[in-house]
C-alpha positions as CSV (number, residue, x, y, z in Angstrom):
1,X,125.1,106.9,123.9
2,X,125.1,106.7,120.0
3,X,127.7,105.1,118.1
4,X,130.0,107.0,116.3
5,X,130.2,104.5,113.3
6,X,126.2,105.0,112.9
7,X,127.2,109.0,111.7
8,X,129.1,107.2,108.8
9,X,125.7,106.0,106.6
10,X,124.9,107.7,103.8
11,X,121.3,109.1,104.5
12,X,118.8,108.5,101.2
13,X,114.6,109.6,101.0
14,X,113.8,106.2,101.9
15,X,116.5,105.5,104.5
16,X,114.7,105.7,108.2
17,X,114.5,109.6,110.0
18,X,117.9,110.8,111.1
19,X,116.1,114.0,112.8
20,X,112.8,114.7,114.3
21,X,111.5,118.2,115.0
22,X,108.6,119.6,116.3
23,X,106.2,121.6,113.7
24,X,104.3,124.6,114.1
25,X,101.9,125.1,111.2
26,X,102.9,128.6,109.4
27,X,101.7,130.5,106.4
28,X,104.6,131.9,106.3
29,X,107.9,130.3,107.5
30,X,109.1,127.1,105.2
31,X,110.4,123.8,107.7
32,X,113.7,123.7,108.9
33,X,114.5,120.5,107.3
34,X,112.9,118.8,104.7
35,X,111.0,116.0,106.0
36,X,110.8,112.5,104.7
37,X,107.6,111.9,106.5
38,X,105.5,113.7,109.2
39,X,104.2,112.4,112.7
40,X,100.3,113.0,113.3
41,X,99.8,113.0,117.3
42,X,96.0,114.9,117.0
43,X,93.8,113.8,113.6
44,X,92.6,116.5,111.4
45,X,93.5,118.6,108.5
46,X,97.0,119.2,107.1
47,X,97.6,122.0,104.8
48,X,101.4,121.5,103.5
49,X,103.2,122.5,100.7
50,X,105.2,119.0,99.4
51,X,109.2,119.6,97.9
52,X,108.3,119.5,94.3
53,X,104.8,120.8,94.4
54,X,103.8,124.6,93.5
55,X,100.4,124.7,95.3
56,X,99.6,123.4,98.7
57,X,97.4,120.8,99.1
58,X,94.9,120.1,102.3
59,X,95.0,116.2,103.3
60,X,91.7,115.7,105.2
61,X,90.9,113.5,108.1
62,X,94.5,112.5,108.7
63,X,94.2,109.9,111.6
64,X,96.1,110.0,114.8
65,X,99.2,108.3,115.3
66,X,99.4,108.3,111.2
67,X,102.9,108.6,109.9
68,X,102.3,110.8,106.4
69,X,105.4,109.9,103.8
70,X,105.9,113.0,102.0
71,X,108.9,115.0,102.0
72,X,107.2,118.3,102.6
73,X,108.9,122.1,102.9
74,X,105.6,124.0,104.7
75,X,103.0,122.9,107.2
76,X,100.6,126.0,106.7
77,X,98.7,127.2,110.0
78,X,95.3,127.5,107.6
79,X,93.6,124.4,107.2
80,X,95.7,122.7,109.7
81,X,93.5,121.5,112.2
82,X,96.3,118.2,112.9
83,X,98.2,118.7,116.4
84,X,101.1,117.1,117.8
85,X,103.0,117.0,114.5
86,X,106.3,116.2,114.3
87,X,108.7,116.0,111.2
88,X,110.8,113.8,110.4
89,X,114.0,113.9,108.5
């Protein structure tokens, strides 16, 4: 059982995830939450559109088990070839 005290820190971009969610890659559909990094289970491609970018960008040969820290809005469905990914916020 979680403390209630621990719902009393201030969260900040660097401060560890609070959340984790599972992603589906869509071309569509933004992210639920903003994440502050994203959980590689399955190495490959990750098409995803970062908060303060314009353009997507395609990171290649992400590793498994990588943790990527970049606060991202979409995980796009083409170019994604990365499974098991999980945000986190």
């Amino acid at each position: 059982m979680a403390n209630p005290a621990d719902e009393n820190f201030s969260d900040s971009p660097i401060a560890p995830a609070q959340n984790c969610f599972a992603i589906v890659p869509d071309d569509i559909q933004q992210l639920a939450h903003v994440t502050k990094a994203l959980y590689v289970g399955g190495g490959g491609n990750l098409t995803c559109r970062a908060l303060r970018s314009n353009a997507d960008v395609t990171f290649t040969n992400v590793p498994s088990g990588y943790i990527l820290d970049v606060r991202m809005v979409a995980v796009r469905a083409t170019g994604t070839t990365a499974v098991g990914l999980v945000g986190l916020a």
